[in-house]
N, C-alpha and C positions, 0 to 999 in steps of 0.2 A: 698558208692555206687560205684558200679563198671561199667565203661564207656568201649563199646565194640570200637573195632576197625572203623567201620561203621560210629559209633555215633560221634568217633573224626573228622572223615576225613568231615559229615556233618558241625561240628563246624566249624572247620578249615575252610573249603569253607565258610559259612557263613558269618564269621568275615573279610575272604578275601576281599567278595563281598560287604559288608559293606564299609570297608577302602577303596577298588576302587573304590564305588561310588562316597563317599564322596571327594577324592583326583580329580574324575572327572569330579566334581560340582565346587570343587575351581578351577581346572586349564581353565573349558571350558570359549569358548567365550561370549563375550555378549549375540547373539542370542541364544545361547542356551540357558542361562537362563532366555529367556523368555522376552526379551528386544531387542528393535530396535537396529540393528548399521547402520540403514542410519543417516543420517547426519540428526539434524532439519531442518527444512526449513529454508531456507534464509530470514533472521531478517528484515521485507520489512519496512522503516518510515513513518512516517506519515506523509500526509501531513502539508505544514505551516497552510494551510486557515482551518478550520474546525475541526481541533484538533482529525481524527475518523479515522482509518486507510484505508489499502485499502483491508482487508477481510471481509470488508464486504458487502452488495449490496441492491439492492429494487428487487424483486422479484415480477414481476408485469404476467410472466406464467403461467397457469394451467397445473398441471402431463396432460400425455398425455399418453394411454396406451401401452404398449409394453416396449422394452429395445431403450431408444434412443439412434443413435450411437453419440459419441462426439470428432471431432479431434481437435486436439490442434489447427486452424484454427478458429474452430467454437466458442471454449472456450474463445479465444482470442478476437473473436469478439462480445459475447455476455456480455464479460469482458469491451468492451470498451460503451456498451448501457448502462448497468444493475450494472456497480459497486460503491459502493459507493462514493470511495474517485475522481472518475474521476466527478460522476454525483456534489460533494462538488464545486470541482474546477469552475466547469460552473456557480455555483449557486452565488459562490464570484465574477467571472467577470461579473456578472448581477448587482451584488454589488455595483461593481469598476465604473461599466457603469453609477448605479443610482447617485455616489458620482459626478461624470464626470458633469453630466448632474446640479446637484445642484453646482457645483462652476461657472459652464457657465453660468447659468440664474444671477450671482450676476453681471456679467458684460452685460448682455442685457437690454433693460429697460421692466419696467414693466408697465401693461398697465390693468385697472381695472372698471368695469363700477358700477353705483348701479342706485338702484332707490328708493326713500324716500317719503315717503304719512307722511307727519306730521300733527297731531292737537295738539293744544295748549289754554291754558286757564289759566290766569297769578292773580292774588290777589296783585295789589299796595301794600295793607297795609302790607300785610305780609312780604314785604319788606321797609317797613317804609318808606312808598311815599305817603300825604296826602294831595292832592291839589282841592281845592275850585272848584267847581262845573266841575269836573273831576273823572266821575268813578271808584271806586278802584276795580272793577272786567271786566278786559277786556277779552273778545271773549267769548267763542271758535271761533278760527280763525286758518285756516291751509293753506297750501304750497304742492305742489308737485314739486319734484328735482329728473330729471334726467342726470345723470351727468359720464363723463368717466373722469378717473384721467390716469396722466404719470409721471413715476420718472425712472429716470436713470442715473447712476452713469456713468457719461462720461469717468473721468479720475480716475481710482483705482490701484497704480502699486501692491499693494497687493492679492488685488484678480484676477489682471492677471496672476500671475506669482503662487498662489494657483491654480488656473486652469489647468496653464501649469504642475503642476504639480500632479494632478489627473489625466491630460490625460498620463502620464508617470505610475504612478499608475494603469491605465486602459490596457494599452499595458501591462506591467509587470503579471498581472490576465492573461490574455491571454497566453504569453508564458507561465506561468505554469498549460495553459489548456494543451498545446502542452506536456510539462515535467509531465503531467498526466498519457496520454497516453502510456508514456515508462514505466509510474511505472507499470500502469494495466498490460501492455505485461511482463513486470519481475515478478511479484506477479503472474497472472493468469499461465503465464508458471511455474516456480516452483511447483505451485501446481498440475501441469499435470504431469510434472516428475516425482516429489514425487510419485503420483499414478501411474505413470508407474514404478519405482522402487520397489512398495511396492509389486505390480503383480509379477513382476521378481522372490522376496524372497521368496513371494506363492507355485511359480513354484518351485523354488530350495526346499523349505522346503518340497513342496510334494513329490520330488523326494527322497527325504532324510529318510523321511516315509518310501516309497515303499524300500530301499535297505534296511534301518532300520529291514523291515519286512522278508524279503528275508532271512533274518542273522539269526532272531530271530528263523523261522519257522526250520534253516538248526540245530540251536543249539539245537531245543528240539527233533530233530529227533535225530540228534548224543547222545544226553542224554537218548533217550529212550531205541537207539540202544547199550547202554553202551559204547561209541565213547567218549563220553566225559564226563567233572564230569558236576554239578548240576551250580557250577560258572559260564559254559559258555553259560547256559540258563540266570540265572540271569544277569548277562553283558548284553547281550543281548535284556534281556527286558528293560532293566535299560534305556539302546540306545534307545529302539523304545519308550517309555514311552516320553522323555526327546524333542526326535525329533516330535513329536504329541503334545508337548507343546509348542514348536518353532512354529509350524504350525497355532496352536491355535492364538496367539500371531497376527503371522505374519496380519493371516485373518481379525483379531481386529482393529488391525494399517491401514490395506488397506480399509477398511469399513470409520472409521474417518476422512481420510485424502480426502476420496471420500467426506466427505460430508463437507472437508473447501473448496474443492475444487469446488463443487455447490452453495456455501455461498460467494465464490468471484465473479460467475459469473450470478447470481443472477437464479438459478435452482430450481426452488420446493423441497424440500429436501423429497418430496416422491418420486418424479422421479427417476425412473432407467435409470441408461446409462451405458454404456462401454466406452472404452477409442480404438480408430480406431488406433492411431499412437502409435508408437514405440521409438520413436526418438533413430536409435541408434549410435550406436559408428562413429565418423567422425573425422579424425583428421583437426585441422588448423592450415591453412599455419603462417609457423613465422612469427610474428606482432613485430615491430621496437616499443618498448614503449616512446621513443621522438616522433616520429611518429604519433601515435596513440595517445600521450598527443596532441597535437598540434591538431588533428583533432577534439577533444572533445571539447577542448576552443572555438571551430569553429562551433560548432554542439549542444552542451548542452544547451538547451529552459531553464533549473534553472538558467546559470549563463546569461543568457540576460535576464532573467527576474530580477535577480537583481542586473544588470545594468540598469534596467530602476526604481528601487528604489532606486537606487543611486542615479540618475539624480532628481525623484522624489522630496528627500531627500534635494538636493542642490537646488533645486528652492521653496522648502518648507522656507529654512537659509534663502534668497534673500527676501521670502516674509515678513519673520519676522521683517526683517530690512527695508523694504516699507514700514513698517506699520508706520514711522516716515513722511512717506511723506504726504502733501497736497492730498485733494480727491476732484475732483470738482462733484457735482452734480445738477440735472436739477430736478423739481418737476414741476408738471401742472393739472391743470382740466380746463375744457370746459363743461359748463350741458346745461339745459333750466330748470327755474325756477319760478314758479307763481302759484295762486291760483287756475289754472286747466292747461289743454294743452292748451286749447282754450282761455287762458287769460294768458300768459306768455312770459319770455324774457329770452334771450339767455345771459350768464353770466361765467365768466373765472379768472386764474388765471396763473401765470407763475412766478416761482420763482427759480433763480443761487445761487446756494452756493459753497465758498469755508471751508474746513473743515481743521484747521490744529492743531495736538496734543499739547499741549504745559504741562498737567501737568498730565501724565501716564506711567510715567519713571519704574515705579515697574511694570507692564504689559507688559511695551515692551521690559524690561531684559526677564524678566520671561519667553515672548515666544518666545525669539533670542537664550536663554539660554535650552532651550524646543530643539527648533528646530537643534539645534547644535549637542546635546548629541544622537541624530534622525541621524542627518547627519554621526558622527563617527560610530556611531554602523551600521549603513551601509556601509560603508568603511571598517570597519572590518570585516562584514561577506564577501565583495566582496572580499575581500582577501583571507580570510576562501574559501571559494566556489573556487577556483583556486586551491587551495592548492590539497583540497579533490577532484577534478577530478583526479590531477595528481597519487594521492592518489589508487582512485578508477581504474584508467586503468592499474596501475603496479599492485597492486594485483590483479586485474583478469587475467591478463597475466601469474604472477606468478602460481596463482591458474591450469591456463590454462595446463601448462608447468608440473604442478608437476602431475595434475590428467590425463597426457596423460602417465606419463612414469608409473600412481601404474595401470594406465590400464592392461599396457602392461606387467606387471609383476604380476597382479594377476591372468591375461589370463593364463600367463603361470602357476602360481601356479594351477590353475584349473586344469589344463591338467596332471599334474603330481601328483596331488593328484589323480585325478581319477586312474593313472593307479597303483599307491602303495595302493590306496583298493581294485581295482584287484587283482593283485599280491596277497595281505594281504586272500582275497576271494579262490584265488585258493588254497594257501600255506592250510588254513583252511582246504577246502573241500577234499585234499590228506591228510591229515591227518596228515603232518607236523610239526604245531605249533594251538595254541589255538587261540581263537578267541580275545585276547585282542588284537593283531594288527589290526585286521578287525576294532575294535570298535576305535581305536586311528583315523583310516585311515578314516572313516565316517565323526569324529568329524574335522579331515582338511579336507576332501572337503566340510565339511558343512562352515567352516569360509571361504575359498577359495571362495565359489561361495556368503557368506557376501559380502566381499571383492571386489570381481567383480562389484556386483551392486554396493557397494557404490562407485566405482570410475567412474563408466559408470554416477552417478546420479552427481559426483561430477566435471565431465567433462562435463558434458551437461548444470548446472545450472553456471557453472565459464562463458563458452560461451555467455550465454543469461546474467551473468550480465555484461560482457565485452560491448555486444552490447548496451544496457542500459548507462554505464559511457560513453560509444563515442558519447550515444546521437542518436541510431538509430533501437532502439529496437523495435518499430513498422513497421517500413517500412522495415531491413534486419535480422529480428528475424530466417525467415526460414533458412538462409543461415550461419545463428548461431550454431541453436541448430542443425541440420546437416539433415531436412527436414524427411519424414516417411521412 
C-alpha cells in the first residue's frame, strides 16, 4: 500500500502530538493533573480531656435563606459557641468542679435526719426462751424515732491535702478552657484560609481556561486558514482540555473544604455562605525567637494548666503518705423517741474516735507507689510542654520567614511568566514560531499563580499558628493573619 505525502505528514503530526502530550502529562505540575498543591490543612490535636478533635461542632442553627455572608470574625466567633472540642473542655471543668466539690464534703461534716414508724411482734420460743407463766408471743408493740445524726471527720491530713489537690486539678480544667479557645481560633482560621486559597486557585484556574481558550480558538483558525499544521490545534486542545480539569478539581476541593469549614463552626451544612475576608499578604515585623519563647512561657494557658497538675500531682504523693496518719472523728445523734409524739422522750448519743493504721502496709505502698509514678509523669510532661513551646514559636518563625521570601519570589515568577506567554502569544500570532511556546508558557503561569496561593496560604496560616504557640491567638489573631 502506498502512503501519499499528506497521509505521512498526518502521521507524523499525530504521533508528534501524542509524545507531547504524553511528555506534558509527565513533566506538568501537580495541579494540573488534577490535584491540590495547597498545603493540607494544619494537623490541629486533639484535645487531652475528651479524646474528639476540634473539627467538629453541635450544630444547634437552622439554614436560613439566601447566601450568608461569613467573615473570618464571625467564623471565629461562632467557632468559640458551636465547636466541639472547646464545648468538651467546659464540660470536663464541670467535671473537675464536681470531683472538687466531692473531696470538700469528705472534710465537712455530715448531717442527716430520718424518721422511723416501727412495729414489731417477737415469739420467745422461737428463740428458745421458755419461762413459767410468761407469754411466749409478745406485742405487737411499736416505736416512733425521729432522729438527726452528725459525723465529721475533724482531723484527715489525707483528704485535706486530696482536696487541695482537686482544687489544683479544678484550676488546671479551666486554663485549658482558656488554651481551648486558642486552638478554636487556629483550627477555625485555617479552615478559613484554606477556603480563601482554595477561591484564589478557582480564580487562577478560570483564568487559565479563558487564555487556554483564546490559544485554542487562534490555533484552529490558523489550521483552517492553512497557517498551521493539525498539531497546533491538538496542543492546543490538549491545554484547554487539561486546564478545565484543573478547574474541575479546584471547584471540588473548594466545595469540601467549605463544608469542614461549616462542621468546625457548627453551620448547617445546607447553608450557603461566602467568605467576606480576604486575608491578604502582610508582612511581620521581625520577631526576636528568645524573645518570643520567653513570652509563650508567660502566656501559654497549656503550660499553667499543667502546672497546676503538677502541683495537683505532688499533693496527691503527700496524701498518699497521710494515709499513715491518725484521723480523729466525731459521730452523734439527737432523736425523740416513744410510742407516739405525744408519749415520748428525747434521747442522744455522742461518740470520739481515734483511728490509726497499723496492719495495711500493702495499701499504703501500693498508693504511695500509685501516686509517685502520677507525680513523675507529670514532671515529665512539664518538662515536655517547655520544650515544645520553644519548639512551636521557632518553627513558626522559621515558617514565617521562609513563606515571606517564596512570597516574594513567586510574585515575581507571576509577573514574568505572564509576560513570556505574551511574548510566546504574540511570536505565535506573527507567525513566527508554533504554538508549543504558548502551551509551555501557560503551563508556568499556571504553577506560578499555584505557587502564589500556596505561599500567601502558607504565610497567613505560619502567622495564626505563631499567634497560637505565644498563647494569644484569640485576643491578637486579627493583627496575625494581617486583618481583611
Amino acid at each position: 500500500m502506498r502512503v501519499t505525502r499528506n497521509e505521512w505528514r498526518w502521521l507524523f503530526a499525530s504521533g508528534f502530538v501524542l509524545l507531547s502530550a504524553s511528555t506534558l502529562v509527565a513533566q506538568m505540575p501537580a495541579q494540573s493533573s488534577g490535584t491540590s498543591s495547597i498545603p493540607s490543612p494544619y494537623q490541629i490535636p486533639t484535645p487531652q480531656q475528651g479524646g474528639s478533635g476540634y473539627q467538629g461542632s453541635v450544630a444547634e442553627d437552622k439554614p436560613v435563606d439566601g447566601v450568608l455572608p461569613l467573615s473570618l470574625d464571625d467564623a471565629i466567633q461562632r467557632g468559640l459557641k458551636y465547636n466541639l472540642g472547646y464545648i468538651l473542655s467546659n464540660q470536663n471543668t464541670l467535671a473537675a468542679n464536681g470531683s472538687r466539690l466531692g473531696e470538700l464534703q469528705a472534710l465537712l461534716p455530715t448531717v442527716s435526719a430520718s424518721l422511723k414508724e416501727s412495729v414489731q411482734q417477737v415469739n420467745l420460743a422461737a428463740e428458745g426462751l421458755r419461762i413459767p407463766g410468761f407469754p411466749t408471743i409478745i406485742g405487737p408493740f411499736g416505736y416512733t424515732d425521729l432522729r438527726a445524726s452528725l459525723s465529721w471527720s475533724l482531723i484527715n491530713v489525707a483528704s485535706l491535702r486530696n482536696y487541695l489537690a482537686s482544687k489544683h486539678n479544678f484550676q488546671s480544667s479551666k486554663l485549658s478552657v482558656d488554651d481551648a479557645r486558642d486552638m478554636v481560633v487556629l483550627t477555625v482560621g485555617n479552615a478559613y484560609l484554606l477556603v480563601v486559597a482554595d477561591k484564589s486557585r478557582i480564580d487562577s484556574a478560570q483564568a487559565q481556561v479563558d487564555t487556554s481558550k483564546v490559544s485554542l480558538d487562534q490555533a484552529v483558525q490558523n489550521h483552517q486558514a492553512g497557517t498551521a499544521p493539525l498539531l497546533d490545534e491538538l496542543r492546543a486542545r490538549v491545554d484547554y482540555q487539561t486546564q478545565q480539569q484543573t478547574l474541575i478539581n479546584a471547584q471540588n476541593t473548594y466545595e469540601k473544604d467549605k463544608i469542614a469549614l461549616a462542621r468546625a463552626i457548627g453551620l448547617p451544612l445546607e447553608q450557603k455562605y461566602s467568605l467576606t475576608d480576604q486575608a491578604p499578604y502582610a508582612a511581620l515585623d521581625n520577631v526576636d525567637p528568645d524573645t518570643a519563647v520567653q513570652q509563650a512561657l508567660a502566656s501559654r494557658s497549656d503550660l499553667k494548666a499543667m502546672e497546676e497538675q503538677l502541683k495537683s500531682a505532688q499533693l496527691a504523693r503527700s496524701a498518699a503518705t497521710a494515709e499513715r496518719y491518725p484521723t480523729i472523728s466525731f459521730t452523734g445523734d439527737y432523736g425523740d423517741i416513744g410510742v407516739n409524739f405525744g408519749n415520748s422522750h428525747g434521747t442522744g448519743d455522742a461518740t470520739g474516735s481515734i483511728d490509726i493504721p497499723v496492719l495495711e502496709e500493702g495499701k499504703l505502698r501500693g498508693d504511695a507507689r500509685q501516686a509517685q509514678a502520677q507525680l513523675e509523669t507529670k514532671r515529665a510532661q512539664f518538662s515536655d510542654i517547655h520544650g515544645q513551646i520553644s519548639a512551636d514559636v521557632r518553627d513558626s518563625i522559621l515558617d514565617i520567614r521562609a513563606a515571606e521570601k517564596q512570597v516574594e519570589v513567586s510574585r515575581s515568577n507571576v509577573e514574568l511568566a505572564t509576560e513570556a506567554l505574551s511574548e510566546a502569544q504574540q511570536r505565535y500570532a506573527a507567525g513566527v514560531s508554533d504554538n508549543l511556546a504558548v502551551s509551555q508558557a501557560q503551563q508556568s503561569v499556571a504553577q506560578a499563580n499555584d505557587q502564589y496561593v500556596d505561599s500567601l496560604y502558607a504565610h497567613n496560616i505560619a502567622k495564626l499558628s505563631l499567634a497560637r504557640a505565644l498563647g494569644v491567638a484569640e485576643k491578637n489573631y486579627k493583627s496575625y493573619v494581617g486583618g481583611k
